[in-house]
Each structure stands twice: as structure tokens, then as C-alpha cells.
C-alpha positions in Angstrom: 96.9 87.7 102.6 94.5 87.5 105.4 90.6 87.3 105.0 88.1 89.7 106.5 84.4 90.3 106.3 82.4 93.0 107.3 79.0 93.4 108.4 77.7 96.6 106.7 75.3 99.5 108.5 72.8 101.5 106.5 73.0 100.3 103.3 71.7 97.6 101.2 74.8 95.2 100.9 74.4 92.7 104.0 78.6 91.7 103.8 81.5 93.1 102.6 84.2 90.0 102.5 87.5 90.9 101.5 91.4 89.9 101.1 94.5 92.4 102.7 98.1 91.9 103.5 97.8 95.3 105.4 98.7 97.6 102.4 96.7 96.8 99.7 93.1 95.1 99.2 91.9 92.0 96.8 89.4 90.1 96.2 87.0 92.1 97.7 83.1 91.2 97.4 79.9 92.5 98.0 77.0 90.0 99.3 73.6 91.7 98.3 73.2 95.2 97.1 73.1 96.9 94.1 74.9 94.2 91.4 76.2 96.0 89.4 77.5 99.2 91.2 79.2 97.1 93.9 81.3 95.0 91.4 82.4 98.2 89.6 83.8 99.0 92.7 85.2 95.7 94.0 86.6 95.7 90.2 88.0 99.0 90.7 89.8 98.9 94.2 91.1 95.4 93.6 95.2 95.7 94.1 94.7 99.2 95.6 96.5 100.9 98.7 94.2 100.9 101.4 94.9 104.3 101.8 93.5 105.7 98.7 90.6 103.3 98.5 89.7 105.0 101.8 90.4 108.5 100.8 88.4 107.6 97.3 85.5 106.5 99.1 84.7 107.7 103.0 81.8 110.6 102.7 80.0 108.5 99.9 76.3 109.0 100.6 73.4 107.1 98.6 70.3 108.6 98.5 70.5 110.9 102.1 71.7 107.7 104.1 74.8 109.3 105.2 76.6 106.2 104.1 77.1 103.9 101.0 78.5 100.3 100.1 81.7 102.6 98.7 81.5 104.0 102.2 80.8 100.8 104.2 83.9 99.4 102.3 86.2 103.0 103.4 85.1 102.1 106.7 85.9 98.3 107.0 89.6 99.2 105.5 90.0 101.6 108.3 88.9 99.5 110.5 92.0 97.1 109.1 94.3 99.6 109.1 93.6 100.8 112.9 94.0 97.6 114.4 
């Protein structure tokens, strides 16, 4: 498992830090944000296939942003999986 962290755009989390062996994602946190909401999700995607997290999540939008922490976490696992 490697370790990433990503700084987030647009939305009220500051960090997403998170765990991947290149298929699946664990351990994933939120720093700052919405408490609850973002552990639901961390909770939720924890041991999933990076490619349905993404297709679960890019296109979230929270309140007219164009972007959400579900989102912001979508676009750091793509950024993984691109590389």
C-alpha cells in the first residue's frame, strides 16, 4: 500500500490523505469539512475498486460549486490511476 494525500479545490475539506495499492483504496481521510458527511464516505469507499469509487462519485456538486469532497476524492483516485 502506498500513501497519498491530496490537496483539495473548491470545497471545504483542506486534505484528502489516503492508502492504494493501485486497485483498491483504504484508509482514506478527510482533514476538515463537513464531519460527518466525509466519514460516511471514507467509511463507505474503504476496500473499494478505484474504478467505481470514481464512477460513484466524479460530477458530485455541493451547493452550485461544481465540485464536492465526494468529487475531490473521484479526482485524486484518477489522478492515481493516470500516473
Amino acid at each position: 500500500m502506498e500513501k497519498y494525500s491530496y490537496r483539495t479545490r473548491g470545497v471545504c475539506s483542506r486534505e484528502i490523505q489516503f492508502e492504494s495499492d493501485g486497485k483498491t483504496v483504504q484508509n482514506i481521510k478527510f482533514i476538515s469539512g463537513c464531519s460527518g458527511n466525509t466519514q460516511g464516505v471514507a467509511a463507505l469507499a474503504d476496500g473499494m475498486e478505484i474504478e467505481k469509487v470514481i464512477r460513484l462519485l466524479e460530477g458530485i456538486d455541493c451547493n452550485g460549486r461544481g465540485t464536492s469532497c465526494p468529487a475531490q476524492l473521484a479526482r485524486a483516485l484518477q489522478e492515481i490511476k493516470n500516473q
